[in-house]
Backbone as CSV, one residue per row, in Angstrom:
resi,resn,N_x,N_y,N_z,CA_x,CA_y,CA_z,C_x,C_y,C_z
1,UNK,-43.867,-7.646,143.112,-44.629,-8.164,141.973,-46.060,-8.505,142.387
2,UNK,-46.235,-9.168,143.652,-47.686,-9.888,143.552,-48.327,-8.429,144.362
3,UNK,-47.708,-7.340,144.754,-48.478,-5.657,145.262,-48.724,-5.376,143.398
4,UNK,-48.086,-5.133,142.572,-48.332,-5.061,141.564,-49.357,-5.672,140.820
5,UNK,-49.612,-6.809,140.742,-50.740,-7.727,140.395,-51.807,-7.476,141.143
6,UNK,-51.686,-7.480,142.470,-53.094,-6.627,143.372,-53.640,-5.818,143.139
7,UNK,-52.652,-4.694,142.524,-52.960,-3.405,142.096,-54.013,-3.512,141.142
8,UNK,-53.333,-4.081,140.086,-53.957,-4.242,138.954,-55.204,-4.794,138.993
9,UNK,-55.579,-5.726,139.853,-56.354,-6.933,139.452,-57.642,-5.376,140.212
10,UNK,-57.196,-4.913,141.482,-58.377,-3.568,141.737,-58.859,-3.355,141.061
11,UNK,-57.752,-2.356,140.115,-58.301,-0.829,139.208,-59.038,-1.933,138.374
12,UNK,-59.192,-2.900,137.723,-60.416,-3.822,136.846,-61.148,-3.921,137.381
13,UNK,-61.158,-4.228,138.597,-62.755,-4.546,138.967,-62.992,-2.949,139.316
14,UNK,-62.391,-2.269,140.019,-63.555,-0.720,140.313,-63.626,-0.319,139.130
15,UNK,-62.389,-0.288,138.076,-63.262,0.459,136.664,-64.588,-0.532,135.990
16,UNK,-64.980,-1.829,136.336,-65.988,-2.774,135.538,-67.119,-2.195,136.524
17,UNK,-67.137,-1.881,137.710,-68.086,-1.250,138.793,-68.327,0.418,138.169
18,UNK,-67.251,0.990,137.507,-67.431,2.288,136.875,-67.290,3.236,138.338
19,UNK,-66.509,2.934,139.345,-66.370,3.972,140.114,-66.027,5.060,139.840
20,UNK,-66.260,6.391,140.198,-65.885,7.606,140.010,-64.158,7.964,139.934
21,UNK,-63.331,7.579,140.961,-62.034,7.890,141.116,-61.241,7.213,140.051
22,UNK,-61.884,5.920,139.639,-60.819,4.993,138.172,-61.239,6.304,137.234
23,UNK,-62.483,6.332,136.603,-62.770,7.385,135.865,-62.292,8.559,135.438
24,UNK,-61.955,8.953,136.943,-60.891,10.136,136.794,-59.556,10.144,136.284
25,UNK,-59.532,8.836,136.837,-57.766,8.761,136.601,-57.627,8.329,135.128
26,UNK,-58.268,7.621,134.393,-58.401,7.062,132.964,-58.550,8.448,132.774
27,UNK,-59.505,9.595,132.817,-59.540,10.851,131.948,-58.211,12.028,132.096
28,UNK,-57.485,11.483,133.286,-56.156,12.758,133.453,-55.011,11.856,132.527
29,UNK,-55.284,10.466,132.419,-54.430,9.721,131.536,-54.342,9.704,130.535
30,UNK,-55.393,10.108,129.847,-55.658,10.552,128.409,-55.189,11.909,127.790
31,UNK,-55.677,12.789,128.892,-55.049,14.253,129.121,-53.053,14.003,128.920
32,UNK,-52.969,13.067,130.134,-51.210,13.498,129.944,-50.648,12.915,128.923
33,UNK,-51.530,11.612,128.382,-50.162,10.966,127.129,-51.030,11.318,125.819
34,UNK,-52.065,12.017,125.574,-52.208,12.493,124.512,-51.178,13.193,123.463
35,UNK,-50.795,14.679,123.768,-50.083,14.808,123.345,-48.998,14.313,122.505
36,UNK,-48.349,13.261,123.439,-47.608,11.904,122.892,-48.084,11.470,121.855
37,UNK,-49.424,11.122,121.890,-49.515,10.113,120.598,-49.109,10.986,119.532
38,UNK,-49.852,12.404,119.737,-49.571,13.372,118.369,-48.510,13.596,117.816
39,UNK,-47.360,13.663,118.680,-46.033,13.589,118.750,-45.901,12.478,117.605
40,UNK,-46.178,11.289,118.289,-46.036,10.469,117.705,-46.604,9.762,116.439
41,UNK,-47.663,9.966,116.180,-48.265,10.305,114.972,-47.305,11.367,113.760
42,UNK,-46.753,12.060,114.067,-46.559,13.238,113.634,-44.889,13.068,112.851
43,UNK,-44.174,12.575,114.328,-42.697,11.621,113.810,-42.883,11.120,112.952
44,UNK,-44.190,9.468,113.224,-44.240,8.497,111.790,-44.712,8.912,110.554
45,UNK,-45.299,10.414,110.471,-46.020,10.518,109.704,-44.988,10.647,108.126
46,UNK,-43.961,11.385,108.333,-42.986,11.401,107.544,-42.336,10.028,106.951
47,UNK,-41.977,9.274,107.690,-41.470,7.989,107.478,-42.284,7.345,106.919
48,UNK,-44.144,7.437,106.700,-44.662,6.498,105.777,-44.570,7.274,104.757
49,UNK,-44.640,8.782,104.777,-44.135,9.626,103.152,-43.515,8.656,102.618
50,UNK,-42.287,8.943,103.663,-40.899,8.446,102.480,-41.056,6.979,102.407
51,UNK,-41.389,6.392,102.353,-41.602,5.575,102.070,-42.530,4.727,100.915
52,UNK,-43.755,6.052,100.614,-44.353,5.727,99.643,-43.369,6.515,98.716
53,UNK,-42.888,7.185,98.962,-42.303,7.928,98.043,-41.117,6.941,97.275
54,UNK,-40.856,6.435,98.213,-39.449,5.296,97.957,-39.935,4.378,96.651
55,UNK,-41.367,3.622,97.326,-41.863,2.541,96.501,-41.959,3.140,95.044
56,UNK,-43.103,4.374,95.556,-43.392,4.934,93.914,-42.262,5.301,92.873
57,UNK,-41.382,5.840,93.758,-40.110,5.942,92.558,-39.550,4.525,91.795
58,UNK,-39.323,3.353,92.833,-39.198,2.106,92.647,-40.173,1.746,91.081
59,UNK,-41.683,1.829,91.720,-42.302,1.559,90.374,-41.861,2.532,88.972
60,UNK,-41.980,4.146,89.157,-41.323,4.408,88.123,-40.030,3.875,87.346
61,UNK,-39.029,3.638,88.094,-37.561,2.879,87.671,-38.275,1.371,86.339
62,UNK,-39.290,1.038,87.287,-39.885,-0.741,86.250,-40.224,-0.035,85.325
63,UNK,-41.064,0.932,84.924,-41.324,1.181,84.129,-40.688,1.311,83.061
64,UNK,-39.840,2.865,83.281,-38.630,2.667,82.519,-37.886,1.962,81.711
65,UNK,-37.805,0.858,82.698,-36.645,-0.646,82.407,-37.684,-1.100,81.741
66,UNK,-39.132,-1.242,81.480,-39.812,-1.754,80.382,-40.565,-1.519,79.147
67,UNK,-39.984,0.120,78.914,-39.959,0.569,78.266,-38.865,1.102,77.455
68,UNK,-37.567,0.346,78.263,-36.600,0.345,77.566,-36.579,-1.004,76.412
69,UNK,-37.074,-1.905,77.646,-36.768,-3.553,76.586,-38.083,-3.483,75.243
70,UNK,-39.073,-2.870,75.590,-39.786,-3.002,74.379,-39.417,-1.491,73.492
71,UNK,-38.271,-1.136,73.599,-37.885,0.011,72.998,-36.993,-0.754,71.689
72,UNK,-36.222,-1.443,72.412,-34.979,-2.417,71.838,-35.525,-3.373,70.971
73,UNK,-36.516,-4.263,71.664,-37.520,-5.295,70.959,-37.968,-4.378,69.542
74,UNK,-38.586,-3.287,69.461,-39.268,-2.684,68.192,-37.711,-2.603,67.476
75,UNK,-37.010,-2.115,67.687,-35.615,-1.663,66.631,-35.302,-3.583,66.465
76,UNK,-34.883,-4.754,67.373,-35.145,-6.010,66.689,-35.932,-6.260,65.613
77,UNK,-37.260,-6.224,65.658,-38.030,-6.089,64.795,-38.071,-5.811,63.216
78,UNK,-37.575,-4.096,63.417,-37.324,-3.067,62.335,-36.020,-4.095,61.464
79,UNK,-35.192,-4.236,62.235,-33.749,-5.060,61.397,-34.206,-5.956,61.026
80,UNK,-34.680,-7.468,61.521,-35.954,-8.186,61.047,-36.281,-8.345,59.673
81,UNK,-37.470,-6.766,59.761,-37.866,-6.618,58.886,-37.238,-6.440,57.395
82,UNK,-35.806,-5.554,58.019,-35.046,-5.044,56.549,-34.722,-5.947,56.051
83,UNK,-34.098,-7.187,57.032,-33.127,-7.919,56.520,-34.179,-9.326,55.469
84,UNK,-35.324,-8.600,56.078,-36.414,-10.054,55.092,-36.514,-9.451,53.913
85,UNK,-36.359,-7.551,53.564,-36.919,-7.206,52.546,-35.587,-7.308,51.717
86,UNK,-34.487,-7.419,52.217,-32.916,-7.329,51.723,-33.238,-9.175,50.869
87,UNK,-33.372,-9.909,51.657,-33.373,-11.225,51.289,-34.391,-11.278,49.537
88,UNK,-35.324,-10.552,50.401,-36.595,-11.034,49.160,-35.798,-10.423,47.654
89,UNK,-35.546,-9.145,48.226,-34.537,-8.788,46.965,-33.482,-8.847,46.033
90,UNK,-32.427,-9.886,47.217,-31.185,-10.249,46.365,-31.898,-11.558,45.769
91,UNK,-33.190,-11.986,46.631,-34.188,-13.342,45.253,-34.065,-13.346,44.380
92,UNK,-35.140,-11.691,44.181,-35.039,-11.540,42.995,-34.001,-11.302,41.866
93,UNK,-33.061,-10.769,42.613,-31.831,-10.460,41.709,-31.045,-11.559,40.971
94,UNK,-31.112,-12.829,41.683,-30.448,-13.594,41.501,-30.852,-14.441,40.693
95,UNK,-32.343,-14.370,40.764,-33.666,-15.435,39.769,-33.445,-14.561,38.689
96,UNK,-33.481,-13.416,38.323,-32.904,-12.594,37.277,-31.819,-12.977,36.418
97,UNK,-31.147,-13.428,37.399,-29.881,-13.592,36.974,-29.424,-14.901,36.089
98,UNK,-30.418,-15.922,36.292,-30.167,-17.325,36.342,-31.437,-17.886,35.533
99,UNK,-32.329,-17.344,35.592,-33.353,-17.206,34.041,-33.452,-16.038,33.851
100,UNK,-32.915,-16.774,32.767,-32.659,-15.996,31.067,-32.964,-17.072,29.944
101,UNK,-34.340,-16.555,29.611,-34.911,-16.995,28.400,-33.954,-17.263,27.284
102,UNK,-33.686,-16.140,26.660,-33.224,-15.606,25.756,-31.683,-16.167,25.536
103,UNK,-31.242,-16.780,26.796,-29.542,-17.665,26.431,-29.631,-18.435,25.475
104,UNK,-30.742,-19.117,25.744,-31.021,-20.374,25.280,-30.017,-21.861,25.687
105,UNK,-29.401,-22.718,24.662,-29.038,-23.511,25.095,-27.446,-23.095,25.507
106,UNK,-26.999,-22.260,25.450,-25.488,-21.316,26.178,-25.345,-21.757,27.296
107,UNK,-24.560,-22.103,28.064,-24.296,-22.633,29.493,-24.073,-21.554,30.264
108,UNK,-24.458,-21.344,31.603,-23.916,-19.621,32.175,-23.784,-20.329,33.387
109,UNK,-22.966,-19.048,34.295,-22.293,-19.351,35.581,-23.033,-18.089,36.369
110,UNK,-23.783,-18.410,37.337,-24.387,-17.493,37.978,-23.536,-16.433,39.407
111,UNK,-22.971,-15.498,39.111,-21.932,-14.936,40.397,-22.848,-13.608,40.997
112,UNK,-22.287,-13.509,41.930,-22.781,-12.027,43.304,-21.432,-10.905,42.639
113,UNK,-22.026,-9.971,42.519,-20.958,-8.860,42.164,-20.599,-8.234,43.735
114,UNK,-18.930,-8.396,43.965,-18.503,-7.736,44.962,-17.975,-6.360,44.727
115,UNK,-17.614,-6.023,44.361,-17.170,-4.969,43.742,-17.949,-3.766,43.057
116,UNK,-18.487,-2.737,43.618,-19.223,-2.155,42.171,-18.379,-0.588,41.541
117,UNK,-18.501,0.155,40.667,-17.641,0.800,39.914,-16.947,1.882,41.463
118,UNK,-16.129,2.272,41.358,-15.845,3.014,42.542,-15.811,4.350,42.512
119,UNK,-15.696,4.894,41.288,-16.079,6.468,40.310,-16.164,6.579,39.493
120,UNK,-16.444,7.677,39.158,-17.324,8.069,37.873,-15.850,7.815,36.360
121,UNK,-14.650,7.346,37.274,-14.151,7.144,36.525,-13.773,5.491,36.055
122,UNK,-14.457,4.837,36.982,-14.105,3.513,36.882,-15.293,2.715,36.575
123,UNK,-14.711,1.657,35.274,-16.055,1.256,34.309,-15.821,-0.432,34.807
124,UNK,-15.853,-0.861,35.608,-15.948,-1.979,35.845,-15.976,-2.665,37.471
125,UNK,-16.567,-3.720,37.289,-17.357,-4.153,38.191,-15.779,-5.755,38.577
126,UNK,-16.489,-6.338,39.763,-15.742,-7.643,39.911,-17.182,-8.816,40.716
127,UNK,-16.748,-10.018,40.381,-17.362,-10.622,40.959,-16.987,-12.040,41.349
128,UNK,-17.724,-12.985,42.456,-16.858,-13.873,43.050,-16.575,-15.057,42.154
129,UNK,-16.693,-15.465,41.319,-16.558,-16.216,40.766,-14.896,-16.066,39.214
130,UNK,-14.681,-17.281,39.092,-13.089,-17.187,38.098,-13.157,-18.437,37.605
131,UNK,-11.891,-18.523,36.933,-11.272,-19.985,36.305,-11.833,-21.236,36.633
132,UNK,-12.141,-20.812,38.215,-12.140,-22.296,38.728,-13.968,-22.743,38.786
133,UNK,-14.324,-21.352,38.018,-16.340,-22.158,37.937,-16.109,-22.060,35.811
134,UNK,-15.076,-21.939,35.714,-15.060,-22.010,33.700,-15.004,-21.043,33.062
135,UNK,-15.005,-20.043,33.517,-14.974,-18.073,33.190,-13.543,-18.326,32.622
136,UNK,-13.792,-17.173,31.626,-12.694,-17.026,30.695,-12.825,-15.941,30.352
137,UNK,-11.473,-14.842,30.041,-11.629,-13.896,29.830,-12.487,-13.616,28.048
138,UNK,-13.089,-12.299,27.906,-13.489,-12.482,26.520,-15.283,-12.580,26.711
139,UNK,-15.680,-13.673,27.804,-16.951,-14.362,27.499,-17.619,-12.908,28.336
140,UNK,-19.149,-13.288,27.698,-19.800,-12.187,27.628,-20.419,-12.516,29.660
141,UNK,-21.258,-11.187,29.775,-21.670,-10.894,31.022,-22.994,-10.303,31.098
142,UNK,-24.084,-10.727,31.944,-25.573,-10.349,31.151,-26.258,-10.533,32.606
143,UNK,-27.871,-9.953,32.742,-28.496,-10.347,33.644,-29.870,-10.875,32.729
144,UNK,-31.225,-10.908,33.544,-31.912,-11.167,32.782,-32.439,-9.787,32.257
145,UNK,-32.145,-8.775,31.922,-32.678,-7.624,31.731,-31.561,-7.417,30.191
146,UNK,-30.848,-7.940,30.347,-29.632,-7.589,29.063,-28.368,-7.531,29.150
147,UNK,-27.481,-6.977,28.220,-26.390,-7.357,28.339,-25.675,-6.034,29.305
148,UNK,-24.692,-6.619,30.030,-23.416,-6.185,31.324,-22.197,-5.139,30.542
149,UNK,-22.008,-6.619,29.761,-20.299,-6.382,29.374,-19.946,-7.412,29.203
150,UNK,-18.146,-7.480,29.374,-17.454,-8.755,28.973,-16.487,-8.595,29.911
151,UNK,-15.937,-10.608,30.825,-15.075,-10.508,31.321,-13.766,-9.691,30.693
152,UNK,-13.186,-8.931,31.472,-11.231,-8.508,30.596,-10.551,-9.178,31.802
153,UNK,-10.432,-9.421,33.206,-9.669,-10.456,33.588,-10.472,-11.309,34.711
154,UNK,-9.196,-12.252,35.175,-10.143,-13.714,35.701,-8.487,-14.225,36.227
155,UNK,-8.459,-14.056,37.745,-8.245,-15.058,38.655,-8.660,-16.403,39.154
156,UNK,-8.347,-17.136,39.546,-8.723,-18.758,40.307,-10.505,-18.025,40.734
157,UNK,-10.555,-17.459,41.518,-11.613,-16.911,42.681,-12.450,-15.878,42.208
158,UNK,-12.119,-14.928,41.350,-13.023,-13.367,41.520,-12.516,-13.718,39.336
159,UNK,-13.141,-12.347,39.053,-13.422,-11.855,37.770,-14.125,-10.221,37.723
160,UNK,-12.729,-9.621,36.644,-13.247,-8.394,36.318,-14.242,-8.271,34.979
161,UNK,-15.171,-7.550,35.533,-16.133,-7.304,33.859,-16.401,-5.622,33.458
162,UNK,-15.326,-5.520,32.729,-15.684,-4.327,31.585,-16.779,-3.441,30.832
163,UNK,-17.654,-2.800,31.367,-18.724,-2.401,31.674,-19.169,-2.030,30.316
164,UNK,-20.389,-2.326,29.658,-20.787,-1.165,28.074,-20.859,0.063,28.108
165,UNK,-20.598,0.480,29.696,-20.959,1.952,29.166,-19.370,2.919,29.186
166,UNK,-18.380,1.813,28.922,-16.987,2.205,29.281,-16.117,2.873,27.885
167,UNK,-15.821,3.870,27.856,-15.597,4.553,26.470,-14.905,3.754,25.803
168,UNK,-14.172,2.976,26.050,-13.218,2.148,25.504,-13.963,1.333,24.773
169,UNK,-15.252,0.622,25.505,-16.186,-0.333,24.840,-16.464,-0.240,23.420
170,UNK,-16.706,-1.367,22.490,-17.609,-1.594,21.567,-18.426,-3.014,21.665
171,UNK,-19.660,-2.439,20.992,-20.499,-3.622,21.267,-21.314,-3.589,19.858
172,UNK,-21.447,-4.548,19.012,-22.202,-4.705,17.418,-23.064,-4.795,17.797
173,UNK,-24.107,-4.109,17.438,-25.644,-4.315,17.279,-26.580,-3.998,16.260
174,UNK,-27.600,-4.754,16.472,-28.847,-4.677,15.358,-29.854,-4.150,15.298
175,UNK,-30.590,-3.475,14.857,-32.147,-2.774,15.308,-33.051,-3.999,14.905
176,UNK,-33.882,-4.413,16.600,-34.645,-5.897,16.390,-36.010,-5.740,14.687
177,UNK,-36.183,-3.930,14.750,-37.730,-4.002,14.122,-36.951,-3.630,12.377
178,UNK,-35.484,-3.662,12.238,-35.480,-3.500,10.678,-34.184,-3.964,10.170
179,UNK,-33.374,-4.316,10.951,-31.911,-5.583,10.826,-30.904,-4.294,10.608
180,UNK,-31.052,-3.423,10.191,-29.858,-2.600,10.245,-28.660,-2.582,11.354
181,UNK,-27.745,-3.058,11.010,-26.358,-2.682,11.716,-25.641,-1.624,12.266
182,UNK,-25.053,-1.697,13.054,-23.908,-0.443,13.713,-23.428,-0.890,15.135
183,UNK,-22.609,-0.083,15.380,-21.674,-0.508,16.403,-22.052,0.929,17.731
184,UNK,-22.213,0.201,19.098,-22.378,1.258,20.094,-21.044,1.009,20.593
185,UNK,-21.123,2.512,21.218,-19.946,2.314,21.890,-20.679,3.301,23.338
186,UNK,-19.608,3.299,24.281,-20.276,3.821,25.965,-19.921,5.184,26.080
187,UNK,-20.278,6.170,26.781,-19.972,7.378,27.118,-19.654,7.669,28.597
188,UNK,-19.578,6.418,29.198,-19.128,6.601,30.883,-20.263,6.330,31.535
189,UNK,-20.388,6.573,33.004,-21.212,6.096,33.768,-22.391,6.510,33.921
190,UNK,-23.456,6.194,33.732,-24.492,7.051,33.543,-24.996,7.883,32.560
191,UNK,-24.433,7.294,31.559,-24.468,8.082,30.455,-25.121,7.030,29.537
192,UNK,-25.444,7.479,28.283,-26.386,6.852,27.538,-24.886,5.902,26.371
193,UNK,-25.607,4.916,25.771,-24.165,4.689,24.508,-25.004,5.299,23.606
194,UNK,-23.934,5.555,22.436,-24.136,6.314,21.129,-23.343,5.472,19.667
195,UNK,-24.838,5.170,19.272,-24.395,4.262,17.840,-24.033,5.330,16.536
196,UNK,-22.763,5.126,16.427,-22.221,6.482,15.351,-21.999,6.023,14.005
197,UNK,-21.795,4.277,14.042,-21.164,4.197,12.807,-22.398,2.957,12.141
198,UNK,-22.271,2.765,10.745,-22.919,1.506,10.448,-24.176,2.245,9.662
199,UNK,-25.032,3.073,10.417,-26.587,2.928,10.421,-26.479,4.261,8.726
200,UNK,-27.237,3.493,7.891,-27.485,4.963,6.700,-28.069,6.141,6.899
201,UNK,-27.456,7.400,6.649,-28.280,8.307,6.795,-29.953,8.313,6.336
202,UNK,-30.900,9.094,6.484,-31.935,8.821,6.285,-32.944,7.554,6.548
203,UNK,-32.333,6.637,7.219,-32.880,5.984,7.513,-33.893,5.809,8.982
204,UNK,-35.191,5.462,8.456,-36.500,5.813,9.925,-36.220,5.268,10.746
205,UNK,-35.935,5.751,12.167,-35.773,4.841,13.157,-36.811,5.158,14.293
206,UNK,-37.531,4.735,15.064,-38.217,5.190,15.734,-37.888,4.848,17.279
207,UNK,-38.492,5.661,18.202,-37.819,6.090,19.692,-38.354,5.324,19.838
208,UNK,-37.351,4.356,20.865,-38.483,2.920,21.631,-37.739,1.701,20.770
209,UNK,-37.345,1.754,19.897,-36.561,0.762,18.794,-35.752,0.168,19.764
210,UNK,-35.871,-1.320,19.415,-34.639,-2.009,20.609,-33.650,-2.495,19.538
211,UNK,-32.462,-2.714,20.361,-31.199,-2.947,19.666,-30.682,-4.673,20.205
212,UNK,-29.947,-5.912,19.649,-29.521,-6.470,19.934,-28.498,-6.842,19.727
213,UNK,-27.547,-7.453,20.083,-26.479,-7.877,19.768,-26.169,-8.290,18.445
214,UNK,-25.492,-7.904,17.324,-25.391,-8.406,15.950,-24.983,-9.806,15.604
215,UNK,-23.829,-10.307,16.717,-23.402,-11.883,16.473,-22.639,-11.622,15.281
216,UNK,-22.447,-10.720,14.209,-21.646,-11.286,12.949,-20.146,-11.800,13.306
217,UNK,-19.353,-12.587,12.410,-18.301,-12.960,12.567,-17.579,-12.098,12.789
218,UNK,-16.806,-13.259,13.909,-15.555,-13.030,15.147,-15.979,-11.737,15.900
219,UNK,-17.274,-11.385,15.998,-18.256,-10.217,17.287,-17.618,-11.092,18.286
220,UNK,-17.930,-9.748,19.066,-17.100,-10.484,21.135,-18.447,-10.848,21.314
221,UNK,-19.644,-10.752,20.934,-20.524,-11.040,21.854,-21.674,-12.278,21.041
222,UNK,-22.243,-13.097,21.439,-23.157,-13.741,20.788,-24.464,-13.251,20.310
223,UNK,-25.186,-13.586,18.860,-26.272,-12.764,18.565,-27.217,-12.785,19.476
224,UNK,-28.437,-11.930,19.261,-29.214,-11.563,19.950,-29.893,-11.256,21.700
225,UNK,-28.748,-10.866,21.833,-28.684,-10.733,23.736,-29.473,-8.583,23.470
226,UNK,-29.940,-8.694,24.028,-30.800,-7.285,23.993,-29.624,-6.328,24.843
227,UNK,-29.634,-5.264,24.426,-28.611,-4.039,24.881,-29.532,-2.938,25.169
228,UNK,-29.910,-2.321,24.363,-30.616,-1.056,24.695,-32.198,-0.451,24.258
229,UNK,-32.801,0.651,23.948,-33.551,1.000,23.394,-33.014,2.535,22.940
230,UNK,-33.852,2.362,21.403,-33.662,4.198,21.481,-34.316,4.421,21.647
231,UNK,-33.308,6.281,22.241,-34.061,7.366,22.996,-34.352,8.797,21.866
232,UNK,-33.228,8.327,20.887,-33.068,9.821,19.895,-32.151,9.461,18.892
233,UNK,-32.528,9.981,17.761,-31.753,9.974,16.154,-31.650,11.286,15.550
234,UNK,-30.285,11.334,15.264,-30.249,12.645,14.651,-28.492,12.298,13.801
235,UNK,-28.484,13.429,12.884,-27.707,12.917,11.714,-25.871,13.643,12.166
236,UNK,-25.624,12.569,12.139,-23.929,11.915,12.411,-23.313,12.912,11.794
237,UNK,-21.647,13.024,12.486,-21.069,14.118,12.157,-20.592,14.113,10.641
238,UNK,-20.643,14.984,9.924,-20.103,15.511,8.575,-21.853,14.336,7.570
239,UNK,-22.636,14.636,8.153,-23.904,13.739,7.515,-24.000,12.392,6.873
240,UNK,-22.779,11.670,7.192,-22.291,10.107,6.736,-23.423,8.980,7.201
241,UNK,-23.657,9.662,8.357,-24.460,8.378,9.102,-25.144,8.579,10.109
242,UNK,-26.115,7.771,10.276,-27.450,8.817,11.260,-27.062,8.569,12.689
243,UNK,-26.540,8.875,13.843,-26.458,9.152,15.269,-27.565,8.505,15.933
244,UNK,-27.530,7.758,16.682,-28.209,7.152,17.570,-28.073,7.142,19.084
245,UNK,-28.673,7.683,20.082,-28.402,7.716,21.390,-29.381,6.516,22.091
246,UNK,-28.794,6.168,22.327,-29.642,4.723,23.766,-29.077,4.388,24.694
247,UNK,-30.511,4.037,25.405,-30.308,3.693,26.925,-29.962,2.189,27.444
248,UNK,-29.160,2.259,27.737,-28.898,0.450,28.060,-30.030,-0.156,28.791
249,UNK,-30.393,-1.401,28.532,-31.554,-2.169,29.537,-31.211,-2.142,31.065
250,UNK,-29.780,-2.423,31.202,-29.251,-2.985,32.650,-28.774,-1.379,33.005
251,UNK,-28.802,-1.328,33.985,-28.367,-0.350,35.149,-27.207,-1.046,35.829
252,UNK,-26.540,-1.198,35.149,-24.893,-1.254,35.021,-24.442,-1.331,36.219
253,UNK,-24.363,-0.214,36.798,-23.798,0.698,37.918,-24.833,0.022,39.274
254,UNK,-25.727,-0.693,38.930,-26.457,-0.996,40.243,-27.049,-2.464,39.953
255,UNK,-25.531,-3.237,40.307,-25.634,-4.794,40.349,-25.777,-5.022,41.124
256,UNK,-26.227,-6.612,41.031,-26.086,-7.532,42.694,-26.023,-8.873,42.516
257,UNK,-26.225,-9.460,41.498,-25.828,-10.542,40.749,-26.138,-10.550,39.061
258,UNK,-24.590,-11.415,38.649,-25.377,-11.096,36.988,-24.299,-12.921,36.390
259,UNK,-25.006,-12.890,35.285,-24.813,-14.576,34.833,-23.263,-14.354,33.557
260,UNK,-22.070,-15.234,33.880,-21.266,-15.162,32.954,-21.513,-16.253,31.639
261,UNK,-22.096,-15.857,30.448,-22.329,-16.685,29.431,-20.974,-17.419,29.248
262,UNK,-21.154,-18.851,29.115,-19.786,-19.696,28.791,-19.152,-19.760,27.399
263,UNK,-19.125,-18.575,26.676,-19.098,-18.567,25.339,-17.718,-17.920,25.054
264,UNK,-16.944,-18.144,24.305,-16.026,-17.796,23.576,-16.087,-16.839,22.483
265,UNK,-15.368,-15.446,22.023,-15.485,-15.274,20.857,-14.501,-15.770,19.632
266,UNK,-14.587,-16.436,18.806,-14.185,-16.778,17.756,-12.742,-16.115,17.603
267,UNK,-11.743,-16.457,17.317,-10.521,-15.335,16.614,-10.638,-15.106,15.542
């Protein structure tokens, strides 16, 4: 060890003197482990590749993953959104439903229709409400746009309502702009009702004419609740009586809440 340290402590001072023979030997030393470094250079050179290569994929992966969560976040959002425009709408449906001018002093029960027709063959609707909010079969069914129909049955809980546009239906009505009478009846779903009986031949009716409920004695329905408008007049079979086609106010078929008037009809 201390021939070793001798050694050493030499070659510093003759290389700080810059003798010729250190000189040499520092330049054949450079000569023999050169190579080496290149070597070695050359090994690591790969291993810092992969390595950036490693990271950079790494960062791609974050990306990804954060463009997944603000992928998810926008569709949150979107539902969000529907479910505020769903809200604002059954509002309105329901403020529809629950003013009504035109009841007047009539007491009504405001229900959500669960039920809506299920085909083109089925004329009636159900909704959550029964017996146990004062519904009775008979009493009429309306939104604020006009008249529904009429309960035909009523459990504790739910209630069926019998649609106007149900062939079976009749409904008395009046023309608001000249008092004339007649009775509509429904043609199915989507279909217009057709006032056949009541109205005199020759008599002017004009398109746009609204119709209301007649109210005369022991009518299922109370006067003046609005039903339809006409669309067309033309003269009744064997020329007895002038034909009337109209469009109901309510869109029947596309409820979401509607008000049960607390009214009875008369026997």
């Amino acid at each position: 060890m201390a021939i070793l340290v001798l050694a050493a402590v030499t070659i510093l001072v003759l290389d700080q003197r810059n003798v010729a023979a250190v000189q040499g030997l520092r330049e054949v030393s450079g000569t023999v482990f050169r190579p080496f470094a290149g070597v070695a250079e050359t090994v690591a050179s790969p291993a810092g590749g992969a390595w950036d290569s490693l990271t950079g994929w790494a960062r791609v992966d974050e990306l990804e993953d954060e463009n997944q969560r603000l992928r998810e976040r926008n569709t949150e959002l979107e539902a969000l959104d529907i479910a505020d425009q769903d809200a604002a709408h059954q509002l309105e449906e329901l403020t529809a439903a629950v003013e009504i001018p035109w009841v007047g002093g009539l007491p009504s029960v405001a229900a959500e229709v669960t039920s809506q027709p299920m085909s083109n063959f089925s004329h009636a609707i159900e909704i959550n409400k029964g017996s146990d909010a004062g519904i009775r079969e008979g009493m009429p069914v309306v939104t604020g746009g006009g008249l529904v129909g009429r309960v035909s049955q009523v459990t504790s809980g739910h209630a069926t309502i019998g649609l106007i546009t149900d062939p079976e239906s009749r409904v008395g009505v009046r023309l608001a702009e000249t008092g004339e009478m007649g009775t509509a009846r429904g043609q199915g779903q989507g279909e217009p009702l057709v006032v056949d009986t009541g109205i005199e031949p020759g008599t002017e009716v004009a398109a746009g004419s609204g119709l209301v409920t007649s109210g005369v004695d022991r009518s299922a329905y109370p006067a003046a609740i609005p039903v339809a408008r006409v669309s067309e007049s033309r003269e009744g079979t064997g020329g007895l009586s002038l034909e009337l086609v109209v469009e109901p106010l309510v869109d029947v078929d596309r409820l979401s809440y509607v008000s049960v008037i607390l009214w009875e009809p008369q026997p």
